[in-house]
N, C-alpha and C positions, 0 to 999 in steps of 0.2 A: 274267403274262409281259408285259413293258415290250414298247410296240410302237417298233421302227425309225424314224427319220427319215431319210427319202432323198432325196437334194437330185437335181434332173437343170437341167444347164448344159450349153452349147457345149465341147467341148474342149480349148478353150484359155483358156477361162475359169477352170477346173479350173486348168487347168497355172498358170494366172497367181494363182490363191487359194494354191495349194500353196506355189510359190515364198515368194507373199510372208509365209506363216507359219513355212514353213524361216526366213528373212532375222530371222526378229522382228516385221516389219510389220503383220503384222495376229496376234489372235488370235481363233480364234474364242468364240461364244457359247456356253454352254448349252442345248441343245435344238435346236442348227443340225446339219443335216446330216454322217454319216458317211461317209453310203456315196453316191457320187454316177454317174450314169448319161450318158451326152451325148445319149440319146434318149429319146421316149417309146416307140421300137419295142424300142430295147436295152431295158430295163427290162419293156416286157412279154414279152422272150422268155426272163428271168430267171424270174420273178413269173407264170407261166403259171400257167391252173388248175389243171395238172396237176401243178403242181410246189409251188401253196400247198394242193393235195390232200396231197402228198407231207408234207409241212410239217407240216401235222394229225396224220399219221398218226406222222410221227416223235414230235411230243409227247402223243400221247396213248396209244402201246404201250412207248414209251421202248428202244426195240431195244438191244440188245445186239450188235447188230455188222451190217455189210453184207448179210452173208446172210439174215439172220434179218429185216431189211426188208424183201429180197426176195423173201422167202416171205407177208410180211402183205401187199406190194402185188401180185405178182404179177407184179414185172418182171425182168427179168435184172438180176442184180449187175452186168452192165459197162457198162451202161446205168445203171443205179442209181448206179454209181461218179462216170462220167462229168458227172453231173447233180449231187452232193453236192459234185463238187474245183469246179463252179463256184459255186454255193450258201456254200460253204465260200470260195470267194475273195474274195465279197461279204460277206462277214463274216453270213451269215445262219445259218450252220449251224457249227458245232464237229466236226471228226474229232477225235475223241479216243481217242490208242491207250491199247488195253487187252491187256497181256498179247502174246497172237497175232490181236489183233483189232481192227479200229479200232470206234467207237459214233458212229456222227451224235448230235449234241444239237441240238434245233432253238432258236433262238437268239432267232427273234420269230415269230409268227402273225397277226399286226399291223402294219402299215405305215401310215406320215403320208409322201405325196407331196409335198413344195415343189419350184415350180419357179421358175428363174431369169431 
């Protein structure tokens, strides 16, 4: 499994890199940053151990759906939920419906910090 590069910059640093690759003006690199953070607090309350706990466990039982997570971790599903739509926002994890069900994929277990 490829680990993540996550960039964390100022806010508007962000907003001003975005724009200027909308425009054409920049492109970026290879190996630069996808997923970018404007803290080191936001980032670790993504990135908790409890949640690159969670992460392990998704890749290594490979679930089959929400429930079936929350029976190998022991947490409630809406809690479980709430934690995967942000995980999932960060591009770290995959919903992927199936059927009547959606499947977390976990997407990296590894992460490369840059900061700006």
């Amino acid at each position: 499994m490829k680990a993540i590069v996550i960039g964390i910059m100022p806010q508007e640093q962000i907003r001003a890199r975005m724009l200027a690759i909308a425009r054409g003006e920049y492109r970026p690199k290879p190996g630069e940053p996808k997923v970018w953070f404007t803290s080191m607090k936001s980032l670790a309350e993504v990135l908790s151990d409890d949640n690159r706990a969670l992460l392990k466990v998704i890749r290594e039982t490979q679930p089959e759906s929400i429930t079936a997570l929350a029976e190998a971790t022991g947490r409630k599903p809406s809690n479980l939920s709430r934690t995967l739509k942000t995980l999932s926002n960060y591009g770290i994890v995959d919903m992927q419906r199936e059927k009547r069900h959606v499947r977390p994929i976990a997407k990296a277990t590894e992460f490369r910090i840059l900061t700006a």
